[in-house]
C-alpha positions as CSV (number, residue, x, y, z in Angstrom):
1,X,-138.9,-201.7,61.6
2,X,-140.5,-204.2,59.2
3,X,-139.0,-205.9,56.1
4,X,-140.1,-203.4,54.0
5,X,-139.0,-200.9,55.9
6,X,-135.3,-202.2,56.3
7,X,-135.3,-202.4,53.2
8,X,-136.3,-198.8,52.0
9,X,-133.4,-198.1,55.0
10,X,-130.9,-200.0,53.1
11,X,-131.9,-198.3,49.6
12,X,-131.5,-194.5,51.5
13,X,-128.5,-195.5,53.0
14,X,-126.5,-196.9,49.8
15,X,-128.2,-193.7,48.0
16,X,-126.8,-191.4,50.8
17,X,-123.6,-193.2,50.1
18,X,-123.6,-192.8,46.1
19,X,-124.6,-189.5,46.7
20,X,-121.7,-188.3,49.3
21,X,-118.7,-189.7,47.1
22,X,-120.5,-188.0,43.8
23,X,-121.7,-184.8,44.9
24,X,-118.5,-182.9,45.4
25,X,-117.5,-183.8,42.2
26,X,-120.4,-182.8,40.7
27,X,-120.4,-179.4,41.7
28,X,-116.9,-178.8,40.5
29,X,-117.7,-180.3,37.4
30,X,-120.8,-177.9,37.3
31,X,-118.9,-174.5,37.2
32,X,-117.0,-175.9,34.2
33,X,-118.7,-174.6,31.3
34,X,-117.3,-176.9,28.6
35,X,-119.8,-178.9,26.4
36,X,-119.6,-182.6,26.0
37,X,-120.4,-183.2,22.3
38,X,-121.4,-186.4,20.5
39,X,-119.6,-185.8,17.5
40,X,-121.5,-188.3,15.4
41,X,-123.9,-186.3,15.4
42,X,-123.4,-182.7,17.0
43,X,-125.8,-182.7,19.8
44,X,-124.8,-181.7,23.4
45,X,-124.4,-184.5,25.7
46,X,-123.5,-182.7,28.8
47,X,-126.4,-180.7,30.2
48,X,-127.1,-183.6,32.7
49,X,-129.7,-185.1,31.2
50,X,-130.6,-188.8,32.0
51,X,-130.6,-190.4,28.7
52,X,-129.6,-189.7,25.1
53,X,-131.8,-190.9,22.2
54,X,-130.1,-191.4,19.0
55,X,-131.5,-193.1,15.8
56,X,-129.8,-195.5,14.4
57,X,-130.1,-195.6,10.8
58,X,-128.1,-197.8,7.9
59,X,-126.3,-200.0,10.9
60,X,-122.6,-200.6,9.2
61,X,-122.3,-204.2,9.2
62,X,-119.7,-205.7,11.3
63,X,-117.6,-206.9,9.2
64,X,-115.2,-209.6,10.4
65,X,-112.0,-208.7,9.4
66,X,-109.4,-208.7,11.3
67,X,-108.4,-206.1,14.1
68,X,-106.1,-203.5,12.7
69,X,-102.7,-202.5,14.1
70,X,-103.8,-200.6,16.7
71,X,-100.3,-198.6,17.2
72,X,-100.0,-198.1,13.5
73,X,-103.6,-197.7,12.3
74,X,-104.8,-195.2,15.3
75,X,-105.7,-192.6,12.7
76,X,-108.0,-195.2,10.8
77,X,-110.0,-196.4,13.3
78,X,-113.5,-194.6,14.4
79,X,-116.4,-195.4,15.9
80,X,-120.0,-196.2,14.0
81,X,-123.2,-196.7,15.7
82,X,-124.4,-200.4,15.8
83,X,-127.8,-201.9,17.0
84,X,-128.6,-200.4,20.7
85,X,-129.9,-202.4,23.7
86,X,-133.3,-202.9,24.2
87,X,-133.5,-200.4,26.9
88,X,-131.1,-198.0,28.5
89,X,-128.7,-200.2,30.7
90,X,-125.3,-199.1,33.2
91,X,-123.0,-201.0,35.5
92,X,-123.8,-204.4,34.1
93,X,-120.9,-206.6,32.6
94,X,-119.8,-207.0,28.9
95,X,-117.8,-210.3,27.6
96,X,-117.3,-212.0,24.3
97,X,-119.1,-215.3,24.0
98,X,-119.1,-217.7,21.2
99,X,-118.4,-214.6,19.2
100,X,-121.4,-213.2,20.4
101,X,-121.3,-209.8,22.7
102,X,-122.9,-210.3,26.0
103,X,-124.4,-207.9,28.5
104,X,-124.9,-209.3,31.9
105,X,-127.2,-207.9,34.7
106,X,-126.7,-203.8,35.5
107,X,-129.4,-201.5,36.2
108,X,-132.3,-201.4,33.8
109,X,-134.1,-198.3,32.9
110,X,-133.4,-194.7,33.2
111,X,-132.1,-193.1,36.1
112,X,-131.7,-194.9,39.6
113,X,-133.3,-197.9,37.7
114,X,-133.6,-201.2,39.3
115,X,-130.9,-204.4,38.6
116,X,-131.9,-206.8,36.5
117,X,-131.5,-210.3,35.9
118,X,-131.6,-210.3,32.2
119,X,-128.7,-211.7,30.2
120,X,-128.9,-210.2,26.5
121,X,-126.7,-211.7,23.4
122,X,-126.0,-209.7,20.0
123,X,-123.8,-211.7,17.3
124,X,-122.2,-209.8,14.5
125,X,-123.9,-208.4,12.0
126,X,-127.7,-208.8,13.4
127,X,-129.7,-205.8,13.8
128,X,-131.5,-207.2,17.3
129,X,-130.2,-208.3,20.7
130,X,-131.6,-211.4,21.5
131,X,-132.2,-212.7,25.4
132,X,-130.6,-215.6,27.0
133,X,-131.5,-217.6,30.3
134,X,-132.1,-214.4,32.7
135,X,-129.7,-215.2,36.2
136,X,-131.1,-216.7,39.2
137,X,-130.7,-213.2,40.8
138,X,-131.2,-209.0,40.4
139,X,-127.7,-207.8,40.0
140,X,-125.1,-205.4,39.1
141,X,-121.7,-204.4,39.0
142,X,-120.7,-208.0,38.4
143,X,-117.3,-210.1,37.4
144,X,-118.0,-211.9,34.8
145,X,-115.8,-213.7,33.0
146,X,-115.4,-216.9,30.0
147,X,-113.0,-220.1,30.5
148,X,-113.1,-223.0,28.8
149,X,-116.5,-222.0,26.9
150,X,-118.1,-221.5,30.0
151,X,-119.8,-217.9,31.0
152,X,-119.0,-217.0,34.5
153,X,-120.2,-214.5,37.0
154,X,-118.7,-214.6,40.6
155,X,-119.4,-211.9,42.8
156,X,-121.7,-208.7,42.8
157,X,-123.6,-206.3,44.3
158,X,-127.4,-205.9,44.7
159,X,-130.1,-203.3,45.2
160,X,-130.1,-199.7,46.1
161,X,-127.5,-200.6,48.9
162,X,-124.4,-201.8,47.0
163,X,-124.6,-205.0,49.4
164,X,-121.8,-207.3,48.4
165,X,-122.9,-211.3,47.4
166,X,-119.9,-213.3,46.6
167,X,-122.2,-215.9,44.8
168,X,-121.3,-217.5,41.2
169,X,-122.8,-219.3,38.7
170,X,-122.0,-220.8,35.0
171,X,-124.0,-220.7,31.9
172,X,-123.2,-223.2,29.1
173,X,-125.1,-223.4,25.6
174,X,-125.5,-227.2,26.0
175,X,-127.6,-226.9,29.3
176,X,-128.7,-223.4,28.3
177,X,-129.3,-222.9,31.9
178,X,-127.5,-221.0,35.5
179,X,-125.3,-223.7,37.2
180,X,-124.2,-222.5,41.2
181,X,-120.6,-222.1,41.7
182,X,-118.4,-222.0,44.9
183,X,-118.5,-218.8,45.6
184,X,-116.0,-216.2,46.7
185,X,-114.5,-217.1,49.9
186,X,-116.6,-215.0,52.2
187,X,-114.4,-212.3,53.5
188,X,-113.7,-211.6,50.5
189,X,-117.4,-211.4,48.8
190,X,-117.8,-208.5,46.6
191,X,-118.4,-206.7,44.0
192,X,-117.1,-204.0,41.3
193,X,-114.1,-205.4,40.8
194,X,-112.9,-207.0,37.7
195,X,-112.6,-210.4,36.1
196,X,-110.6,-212.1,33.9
197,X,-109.9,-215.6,32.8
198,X,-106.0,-216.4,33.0
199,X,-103.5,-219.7,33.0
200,X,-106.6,-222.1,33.4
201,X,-108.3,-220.0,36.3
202,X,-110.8,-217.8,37.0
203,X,-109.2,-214.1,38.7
204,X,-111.2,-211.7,40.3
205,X,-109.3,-208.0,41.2
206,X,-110.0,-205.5,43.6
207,X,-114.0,-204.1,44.3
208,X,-116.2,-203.3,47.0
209,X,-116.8,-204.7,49.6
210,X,-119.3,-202.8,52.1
211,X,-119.1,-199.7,50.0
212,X,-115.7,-200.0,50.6
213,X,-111.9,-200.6,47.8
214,X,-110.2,-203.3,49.0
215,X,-107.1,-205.0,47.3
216,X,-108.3,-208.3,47.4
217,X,-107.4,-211.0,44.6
218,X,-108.7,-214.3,44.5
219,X,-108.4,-217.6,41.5
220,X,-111.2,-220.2,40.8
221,X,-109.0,-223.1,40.0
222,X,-111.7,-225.1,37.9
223,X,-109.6,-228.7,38.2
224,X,-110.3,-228.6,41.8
225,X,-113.2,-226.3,42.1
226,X,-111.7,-224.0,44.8
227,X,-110.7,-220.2,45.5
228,X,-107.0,-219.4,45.8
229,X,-105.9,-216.3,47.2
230,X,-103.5,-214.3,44.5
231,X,-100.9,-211.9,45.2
232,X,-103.3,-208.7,46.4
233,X,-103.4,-205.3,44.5
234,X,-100.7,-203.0,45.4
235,X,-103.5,-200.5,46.2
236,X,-107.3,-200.9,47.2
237,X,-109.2,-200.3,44.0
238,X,-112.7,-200.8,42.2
239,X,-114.3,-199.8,39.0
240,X,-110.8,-201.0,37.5
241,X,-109.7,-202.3,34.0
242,X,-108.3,-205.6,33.9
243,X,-106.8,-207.8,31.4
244,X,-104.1,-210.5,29.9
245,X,-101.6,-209.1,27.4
246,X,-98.5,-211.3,26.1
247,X,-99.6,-213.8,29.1
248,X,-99.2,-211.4,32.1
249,X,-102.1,-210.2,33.6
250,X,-102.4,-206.2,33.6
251,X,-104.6,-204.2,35.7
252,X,-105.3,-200.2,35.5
253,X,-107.2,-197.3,36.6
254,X,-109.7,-197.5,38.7
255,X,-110.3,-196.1,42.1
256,X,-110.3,-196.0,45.6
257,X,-112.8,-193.9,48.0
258,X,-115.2,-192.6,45.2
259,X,-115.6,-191.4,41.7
260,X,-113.0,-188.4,42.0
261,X,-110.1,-190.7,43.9
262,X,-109.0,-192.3,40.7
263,X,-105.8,-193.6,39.7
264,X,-103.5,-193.8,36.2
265,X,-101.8,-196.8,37.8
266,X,-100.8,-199.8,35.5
267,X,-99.5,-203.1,37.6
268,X,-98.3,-206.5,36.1
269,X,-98.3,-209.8,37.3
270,X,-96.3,-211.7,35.4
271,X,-97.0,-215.1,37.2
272,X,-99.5,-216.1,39.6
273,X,-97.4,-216.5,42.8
274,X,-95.3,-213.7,41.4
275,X,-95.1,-210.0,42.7
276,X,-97.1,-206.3,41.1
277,X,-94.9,-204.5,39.1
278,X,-95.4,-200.7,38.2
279,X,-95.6,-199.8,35.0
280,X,-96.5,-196.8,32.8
281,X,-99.1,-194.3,34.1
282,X,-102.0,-194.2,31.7
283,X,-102.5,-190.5,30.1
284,X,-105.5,-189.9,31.4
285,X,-106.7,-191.2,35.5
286,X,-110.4,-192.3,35.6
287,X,-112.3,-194.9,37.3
288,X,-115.6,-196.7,35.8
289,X,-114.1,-197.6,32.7
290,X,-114.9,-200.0,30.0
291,X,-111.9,-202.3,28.8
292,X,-110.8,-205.3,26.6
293,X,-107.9,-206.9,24.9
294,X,-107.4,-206.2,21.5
295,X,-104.9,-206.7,19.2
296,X,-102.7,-208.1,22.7
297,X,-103.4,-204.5,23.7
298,X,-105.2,-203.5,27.3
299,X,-107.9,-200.8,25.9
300,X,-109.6,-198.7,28.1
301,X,-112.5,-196.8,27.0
302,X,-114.5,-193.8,28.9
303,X,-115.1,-193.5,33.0
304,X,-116.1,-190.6,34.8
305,X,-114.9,-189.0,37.8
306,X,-113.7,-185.6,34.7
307,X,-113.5,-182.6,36.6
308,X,-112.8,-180.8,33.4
309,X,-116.9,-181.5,31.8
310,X,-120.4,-181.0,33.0
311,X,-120.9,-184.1,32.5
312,X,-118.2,-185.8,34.3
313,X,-117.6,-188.4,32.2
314,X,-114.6,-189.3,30.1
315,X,-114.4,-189.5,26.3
316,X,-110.8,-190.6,25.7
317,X,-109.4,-194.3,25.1
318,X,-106.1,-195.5,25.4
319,X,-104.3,-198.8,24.5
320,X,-101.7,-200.4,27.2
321,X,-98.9,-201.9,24.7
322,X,-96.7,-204.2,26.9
323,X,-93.9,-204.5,25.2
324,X,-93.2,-200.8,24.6
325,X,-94.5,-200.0,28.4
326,X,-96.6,-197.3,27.0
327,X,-99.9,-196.1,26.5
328,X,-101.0,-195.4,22.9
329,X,-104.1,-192.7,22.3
330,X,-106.8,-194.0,20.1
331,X,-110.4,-191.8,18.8
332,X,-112.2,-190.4,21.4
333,X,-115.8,-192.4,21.9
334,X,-118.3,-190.2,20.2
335,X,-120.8,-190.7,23.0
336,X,-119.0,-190.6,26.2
337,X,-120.3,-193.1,28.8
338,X,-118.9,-194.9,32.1
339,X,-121.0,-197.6,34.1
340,X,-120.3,-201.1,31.2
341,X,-117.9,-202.8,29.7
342,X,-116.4,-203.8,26.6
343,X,-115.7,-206.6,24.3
344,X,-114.1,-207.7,20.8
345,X,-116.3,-209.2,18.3
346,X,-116.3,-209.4,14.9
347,X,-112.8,-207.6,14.6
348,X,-114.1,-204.5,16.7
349,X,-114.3,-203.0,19.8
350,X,-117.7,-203.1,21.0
351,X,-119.0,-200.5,24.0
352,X,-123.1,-201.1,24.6
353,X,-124.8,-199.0,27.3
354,X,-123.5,-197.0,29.7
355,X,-124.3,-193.5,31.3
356,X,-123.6,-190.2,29.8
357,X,-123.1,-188.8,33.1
358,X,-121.8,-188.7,36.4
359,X,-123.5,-191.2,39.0
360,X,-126.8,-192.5,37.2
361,X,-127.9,-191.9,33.3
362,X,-128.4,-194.8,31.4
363,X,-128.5,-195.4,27.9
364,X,-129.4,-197.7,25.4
365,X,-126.6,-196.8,22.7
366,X,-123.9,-199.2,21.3
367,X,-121.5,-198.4,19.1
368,X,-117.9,-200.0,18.2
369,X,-114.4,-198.9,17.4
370,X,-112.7,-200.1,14.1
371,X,-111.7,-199.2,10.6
């Protein structure tokens, strides 16, 4: 067989995979007659269609104010519509940049669409997205991550096959430019995971790695430019939320064998060399979530893997408050999406893309949760 044709063999087989860890769940999901509704603006969201077109008109400023107290306020926070991407986009990453929200890689387009290298940039208040140096490479379901005012992505998968790279590169506004990395040590390459910056390092958590959860931890220590292996996951898990609150470094959700093997799992690490410890179960178990700190509060928005819609897609967010060990329920999203990320800018939440349904359905919309 020729290049082209391994290739097309690689794409059916990582489709045959996508497709044999979806499917069942999809046809339970099917029987269940209950609508997913965007309730922004009424419209059903859940007959499976690919993509969801909705106008954006009078685009609420983003204010700047401070984030509200997210146990206290709950009932005062909602979410508005803000400027969408530039085309529908899922399993790329999100971060906060220079106060700017940043969308990294994913699959472009409708559909199965193809990974992209594009880097795209919206700051507060702007009606556009704007682009920024595109990476050296086609890519989704990367860790991305900022320290130190750098932009970092370490580790993903590419094309139609999920194929793990455990590559890395840095992005600075001075050189304006992709810098290579080291990359991930190479039995541990991968991607879907999840990445955070913590104590001065770079942490990568859990992902795939030949279609495969594994437990997997590893730190970029930046003085000396070198992987460490951390303490692994108690469990293999991917498509997880990850996050520092009050200086320990929570993880939660996620999953482990496909989109219906998902976890309510919350695990601590309170120093790097230190031991996982259990904590409280989130409300609601999903995988493919989007999550960020706010207000020194793990939030996890969306995910699919719901039996309970059509769709199969998840609508409910919850905050992970430390100190209490608890969970605290915040407004469903009104467009329900898994497959992206999330970041706080301007004193909001901020969810862009996504896919209104199970497996592939990309969207363009962007909205943001705040007073």
């Amino acid at each position: 067989m020729g290049t082209n044709g391994s290739a097309l063999r690689g794409a059916l087989l990582g489709a045959a995979w996508v497709l044999a860890t979806h499917c069942s769940e999809q046809r339970a999901a099917a029987t269940d007659s209950a609508a997913v509704t965007d309730v922004s603006t009424g419209a059903d969201i859940s007959a499976g269609t690919a993509t969801l077109d909705i106008a954006v008109q009078d685009t609420p400023a983003d204010s700047g104010a401070s984030s509200p107290d997210l146990k206290a306020d709950a009932t005062t926070l909602s979410w508005q519509a803000f400027p969408p991407l530039p085309a529908p986009r899922q399993e790329h990453a999100v971060v906060a940049w220079n106060e700017r929200l940043i969308v990294v890689g994913g699959y472009a387009g409708t559909g199965f669409g193809p990974p992209s290298t594009s880097v795209l940039a919206w700051q507060s208040g702007a009606a556009n997205w704007t682009a920024l140096p595109d990476l050296p490479e086609a890519l989704h379901h990367a860790h991305a991550a900022v320290l130190d005012g750098k932009l970092y992505v370490a580790g993903f998968l590419t094309g139609f096959d999920f194929a793990h790279d455990g590559r890395g590169w840095t992005l600075t506004e001075a050189t304006a430019k992709w810098t290579s990395m080291p990359g991930l040590p190479a039995a541990t390459a991968r991607g879907g995971g999840c990445a955070t910056a913590w104590k001065g390092q770079l942490w990568v958590l859990g992902g795939l790695r030949s279609l495969k959860s594994v437990a997997s931890v590893d730190r970029f220590d930046v003085a000396t430019q070198a992987w460490v292996a951390g303490p692994a996951l108690p469990e293999a898990r991917d498509h997880l939320a990850c996050g520092v609150v009050a200086d320990q470094l929570v993880v939660a959700g996620g999953r482990n064998g496909g989109v219906g093997n998902h976890s309510p799992k919350t695990w601590t690490l309170a120093t790097p060399g230190g031991a996982w410890q259990s904590r409280a179960l989130m409300a609601v178990s999903r995988g493919g979530v989007a999550a960020a700190v706010w207000q020194d509060r793990l939030v996890v928005a969306g995910g699919e893997g719901n039996k309970a819609t059509k769709s199969g897609v998840f609508a409910e967010v919850e905050a992970y408050d430390l100190a209490a060990d608890a969970w605290i329920r915040l407004p469903d999203m009104a467009v329900p999406r898994h497959g992206n990320g999330a970041a706080v800018v301007g004193g909001r939440l901020h969810v862009p893309g996504g896919a209104t349904v199970q497996l592939f359905g990309a969207v363009a919309d962007h909205d943001g949760l705040g007073p």
